[in-house]
Structure formats: structure tokens, C-alpha cells
C-alpha positions in Angstrom: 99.4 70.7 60.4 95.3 69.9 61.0 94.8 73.0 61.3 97.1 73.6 64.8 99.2 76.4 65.1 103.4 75.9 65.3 106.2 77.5 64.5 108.0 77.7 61.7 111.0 75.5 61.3 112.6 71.9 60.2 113.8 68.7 61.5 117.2 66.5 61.8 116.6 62.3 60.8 117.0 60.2 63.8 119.1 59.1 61.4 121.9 61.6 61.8 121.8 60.6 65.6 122.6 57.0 64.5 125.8 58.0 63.1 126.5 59.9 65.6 126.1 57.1 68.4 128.3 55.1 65.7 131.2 57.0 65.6 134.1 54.8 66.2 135.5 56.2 69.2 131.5 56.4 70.9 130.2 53.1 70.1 132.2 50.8 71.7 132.1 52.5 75.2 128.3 52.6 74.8 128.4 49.1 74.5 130.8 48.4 77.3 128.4 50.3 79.6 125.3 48.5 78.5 126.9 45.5 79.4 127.9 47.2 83.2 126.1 46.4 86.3 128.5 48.2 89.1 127.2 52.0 89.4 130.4 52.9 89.9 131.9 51.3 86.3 128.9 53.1 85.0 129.6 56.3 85.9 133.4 56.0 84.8 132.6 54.4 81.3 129.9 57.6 81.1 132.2 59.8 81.6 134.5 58.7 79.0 131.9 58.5 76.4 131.6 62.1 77.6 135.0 62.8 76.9 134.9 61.3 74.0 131.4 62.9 72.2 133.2 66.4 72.8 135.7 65.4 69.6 132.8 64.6 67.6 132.0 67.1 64.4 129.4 66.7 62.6 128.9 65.6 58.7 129.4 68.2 56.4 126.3 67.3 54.8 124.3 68.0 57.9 125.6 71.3 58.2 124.9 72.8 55.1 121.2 71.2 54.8 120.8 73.2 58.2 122.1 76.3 56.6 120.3 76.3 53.7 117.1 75.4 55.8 117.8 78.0 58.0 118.4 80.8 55.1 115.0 79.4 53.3 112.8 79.8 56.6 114.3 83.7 56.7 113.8 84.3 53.0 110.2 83.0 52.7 109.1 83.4 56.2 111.3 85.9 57.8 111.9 83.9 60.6 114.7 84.0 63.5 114.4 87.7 64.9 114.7 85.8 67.8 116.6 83.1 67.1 115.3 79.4 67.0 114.6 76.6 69.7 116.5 73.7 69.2 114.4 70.8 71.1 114.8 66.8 70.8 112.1 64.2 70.0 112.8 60.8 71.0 111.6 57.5 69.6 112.2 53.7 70.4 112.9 50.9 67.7 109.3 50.0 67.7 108.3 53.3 66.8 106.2 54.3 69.8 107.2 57.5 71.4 109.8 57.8 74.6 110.0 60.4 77.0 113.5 61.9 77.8 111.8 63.5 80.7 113.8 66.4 81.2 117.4 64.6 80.5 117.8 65.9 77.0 118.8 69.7 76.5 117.0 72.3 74.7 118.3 75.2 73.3 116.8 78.8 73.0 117.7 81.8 71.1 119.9 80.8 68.9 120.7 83.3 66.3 123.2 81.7 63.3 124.4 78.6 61.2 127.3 77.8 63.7 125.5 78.1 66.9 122.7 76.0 65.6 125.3 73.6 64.2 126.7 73.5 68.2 123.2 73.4 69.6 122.0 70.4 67.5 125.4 68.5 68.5 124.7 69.6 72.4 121.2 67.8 72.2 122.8 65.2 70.8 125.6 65.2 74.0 122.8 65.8 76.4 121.5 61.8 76.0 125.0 60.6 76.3 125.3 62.3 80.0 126.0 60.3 83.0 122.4 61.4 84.2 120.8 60.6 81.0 122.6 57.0 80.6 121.6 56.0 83.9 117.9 56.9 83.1 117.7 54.9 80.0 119.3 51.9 82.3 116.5 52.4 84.8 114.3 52.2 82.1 115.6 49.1 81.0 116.0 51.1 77.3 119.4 50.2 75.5 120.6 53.5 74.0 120.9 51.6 70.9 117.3 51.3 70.2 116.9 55.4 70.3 116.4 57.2 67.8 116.5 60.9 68.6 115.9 63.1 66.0 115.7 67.2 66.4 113.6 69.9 66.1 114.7 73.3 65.0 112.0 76.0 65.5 111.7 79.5 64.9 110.8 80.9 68.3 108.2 82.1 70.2 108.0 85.1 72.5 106.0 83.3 74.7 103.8 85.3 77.6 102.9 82.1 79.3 103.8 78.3 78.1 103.3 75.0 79.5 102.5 71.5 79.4 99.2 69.4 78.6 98.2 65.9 79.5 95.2 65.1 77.6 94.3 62.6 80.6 94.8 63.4 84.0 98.2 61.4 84.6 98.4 62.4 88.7 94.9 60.2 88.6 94.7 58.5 85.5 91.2 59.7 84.7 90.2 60.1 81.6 87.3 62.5 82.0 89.9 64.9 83.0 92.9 67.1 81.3 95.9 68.2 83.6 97.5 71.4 82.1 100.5 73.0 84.0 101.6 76.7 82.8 104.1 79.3 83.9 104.8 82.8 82.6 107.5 83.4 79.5 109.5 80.4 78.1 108.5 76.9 79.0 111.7 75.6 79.4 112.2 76.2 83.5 109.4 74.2 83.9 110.1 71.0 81.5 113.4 70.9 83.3 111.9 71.4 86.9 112.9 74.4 87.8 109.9 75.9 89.0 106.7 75.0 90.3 103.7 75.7 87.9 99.8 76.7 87.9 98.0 73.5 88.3 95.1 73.2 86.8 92.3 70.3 86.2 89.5 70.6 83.7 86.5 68.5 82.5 87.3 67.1 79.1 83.9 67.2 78.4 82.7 70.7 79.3 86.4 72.1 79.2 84.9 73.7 83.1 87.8 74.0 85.6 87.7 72.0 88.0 90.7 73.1 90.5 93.5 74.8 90.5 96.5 75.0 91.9 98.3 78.2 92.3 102.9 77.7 91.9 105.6 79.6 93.2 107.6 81.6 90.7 109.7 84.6 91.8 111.4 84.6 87.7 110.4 83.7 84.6 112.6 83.1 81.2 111.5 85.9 77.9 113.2 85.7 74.7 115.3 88.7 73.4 117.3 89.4 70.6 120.1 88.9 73.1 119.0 85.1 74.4 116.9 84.0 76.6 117.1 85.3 80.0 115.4 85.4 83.4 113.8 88.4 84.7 111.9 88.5 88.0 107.9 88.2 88.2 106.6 91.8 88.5 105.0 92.0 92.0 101.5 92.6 91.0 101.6 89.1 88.8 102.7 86.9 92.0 100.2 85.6 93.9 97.7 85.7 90.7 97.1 82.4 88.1 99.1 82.1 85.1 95.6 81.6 82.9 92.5 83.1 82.7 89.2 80.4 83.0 88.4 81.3 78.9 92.6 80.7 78.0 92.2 77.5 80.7 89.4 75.8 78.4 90.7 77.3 75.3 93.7 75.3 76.0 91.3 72.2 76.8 89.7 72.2 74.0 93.0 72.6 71.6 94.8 69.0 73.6 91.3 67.0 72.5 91.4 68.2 69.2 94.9 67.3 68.5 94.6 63.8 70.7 91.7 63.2 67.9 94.3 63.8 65.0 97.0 61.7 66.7 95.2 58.9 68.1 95.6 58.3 71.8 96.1 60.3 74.4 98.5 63.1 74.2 101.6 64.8 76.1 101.3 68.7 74.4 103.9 71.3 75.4 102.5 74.9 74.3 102.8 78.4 74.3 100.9 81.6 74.8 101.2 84.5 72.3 99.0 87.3 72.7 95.6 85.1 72.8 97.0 82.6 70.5 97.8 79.1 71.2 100.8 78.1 69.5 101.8 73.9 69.8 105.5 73.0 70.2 106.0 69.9 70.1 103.0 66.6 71.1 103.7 63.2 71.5 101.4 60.0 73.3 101.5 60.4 76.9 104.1 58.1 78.4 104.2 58.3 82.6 100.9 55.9 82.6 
């Protein structure tokens, strides 16, 4: 880990996702709409791959390593009181890293074998979408060079969570680190549901250098029930997300991990108490 704090948890092969795309009745209407121009044929041969993911089950052998992965993280962790985040990472053939920017689905809270089992298979759907297939198309990416594998972690009762951009994508510069941040759960923001805190800090210094306040009348907390939205108490409107010390603290976390990875880094994180906890990084796509 380097020393960075995560959750507990395990991941799925890209592999599985392989076979998945591969399934007899899947694969050949993925490669009749790679071959489509007409947005109209698109969206029709999209929604019958749709159609046709929704009879997929998954290999038995994939559902018992995830139980048994599942009842090993509770036995010597004692994990899931809350459940686990079920989250996508997505590669390319060459290896580098490939944004999904908000098209594949996450899933929080979930408590058991057979709802992880669904969730896992619903991240899986989420890349076969009309939405998501046209998004590869515009990105000139054939779904067959994808390889999307899954992360299964245990979660995190996050106060405040966000996202941080070890260079300053809006500007490109490299002196500076964008981090974005909204109270509870993460997930209304990596979607775009909300607005967040801006804020832009000196990579060297880890001084903030501006801020800019969002709009959020709700956030998303964990429970033992799911996840679900509550409304922003009325003395935490109007206020920033982070404090200047959590601001830099942040900061100072994104360069240490872009130092262990190698190049500039896209982190998405979370806030417990006073302790930054890392869910997922990956290189920095958007520039």
C-alpha cells in the first residue's frame, strides 16, 4: 500500500469482464455496432445488447471466490458493517489507464454474497449502456480493447469525500493541485450530481490558493440500511466542505502517491474523522 490508507477489500480480473463481453449472445451485437455509423442503428443495436446482457449469469467460479473473499475479509478484518462499495477500474489494451468518466455504475452498501454477486454484474451492464457505448465511440475506443476489472471495498462512512487532480486539469499547471470535495459519500459528485468545493493549492507549499464554495442542499451517508440522501444541516450550507490544515493535508497525500505511481494522478478520497482514506487513483486522463 506505500504506506496510503484504503479500505479493506478485493478485486475481479479484467479477465472475468472478457468473458463476459464474450458471451455468445453479447459479442456479436458488440461487433455489429462497432461497425455502425447511423446514430440511430446505434442506439437500436445498444439496446439489444442491453436486452441481451440482462440473461447473462455469471461463472460459478466467480461467485464463490467472491464469497469466500467476502467471508475472509469479515473473519480477519471484520469488515462489511456497512456493506461494501462495489466500484470499476478500467484499462485499455496497451495498459495505460482509461477514464469511464462517470458512465460506469458504482455500487454502495451492499450487505451479502448475492447482492454483491448482482452488483459486480450491474457494473459490468453499466459499460454496455446506450450512453456508455456511445462514449467509447466518441472516444474512438473499441469496447473490445477494455478491460474493466472491479473493485470490491469494504466501506467508508465518509464525512466528506472527493476528488484530486495532482495537476491542475481546468489549467494544466503543474505547480498547482485541483481538489473538489462534498460532504458524505463521493458518489453524487463522480456522477455529477452536485456541485462541489473548489479548491486550488500550491503543490509546493500545499498554501490554498482559491476556493470555490458549491451548492449542495443533500448529501449521501452510509447506514446499515444503504446509502441514502439526507439534507445538509442549515448551519453547514454556506460554509467550505474543508478546513485550510484537511485542504493541504489532502495536498500533500496526492504528491506522495503521484511519487509512488509515476505521473500525475486522478485520486478519489474520503474523509473519516481526520483521516484520509484513498479509494481508488489512476494517471490523470482529461489532459
Amino acid at each position: 500500500r506505500g504506506g496510503v490508507s484504503v479500505p479493506r477489500g478485493f478485486s475481479i480480473s479484467g479477465d472475468f469482464y472478457e468473458v463476459f463481453i464474450g458471451d455468445s449472445r453479447i459479442q456479436p451485437l458488440i461487433r455489429r455496432l462497432e461497425q455502425e455509423e447511423d446514430l440511430e442503428e446505434i442506439m437500436r443495436c445498444a439496446n439489444e445488447i442491453a436486452s441481451s446482457v440482462e440473461e447473462y449469469d455469471l461463472p460459478e467460479e466467480l461467485k464463490t471466490c467472491i464469497g469466500d473473499a467476502k467471508n475472509t475479509l469479515e473473519e480477519k478484518y471484520e469488515t462489511g458493517r456497512l456493506g461494501y462499495a462495489v466500484r470499476s477500474s478500467a484499462t485499455i489494451e496497451d495498459g495505460k489507464s482509461f477514464s469511464f468518466a462517470g458512465q460506469a455504475e458504482s455500487c454502495l452498501c451492499v450487505m451479502n454474497k448475492d447482492k454483491l454477486i448482482d452488483s459486480v454484474k450491474r457494473v459490468w451492464q453499466s459499460t454496455l449502456t446506450p450512453r456508455a457505448l456511445l462514449y467509447l465511440q466518441s472516444k474512438k475506443v473499441p469496447l473490445s480493447q477494455v478491460r474493466m476489472s472491479v473493485m470490491i471495498q469494504d466501506m467508508v462512512p465518509a464525512d466528506a469525500a472527493g476528488v484530486l487532480f495532482t495537476t491542475n486539469v481546468a489549467t494544466s499547471d503543474t505547480s498547482q493541485i485541483l481538489i473538489e470535495a462534498v460532504r458524505g459519500l463521493g458518489e453524487p459528485l463522480v456522477s455529477g450530481r452536485v456541485t462541489p468545493d473548489t479548491y486550488i493549492v500550491d503543490r509546493e507549499s500545499s498554501e490554498l490558493l482559491e476556493q470555490h464554495l458549491g451548492e449542495m442542499e443533500s448529501m449521501l451517508q452510509a447506514g446499515p440500511e444503504g446509502a441514502r440522501l439526507v439534507e445538509v444541516p442549515n448551519h453547514l450550507r454556506g460554509i467550505p466542505v474543508l478546513d485550510e490544515d484537511t485542504i493541504g493535508a489532502i495536498g500533500r497525500e496526492g504528491v506522495r502517491i503521484e511519487s509512488l505511481m509515476g505521473c500525475p494522478q486522478d485520486i478519489e478520497w474520503s474523509l473519516q474523522k481526520d483521516s484520509i482514506v484513498v479509494l481508488q487513483s489512476r494517471p490523470i486522463t482529461t489532459m
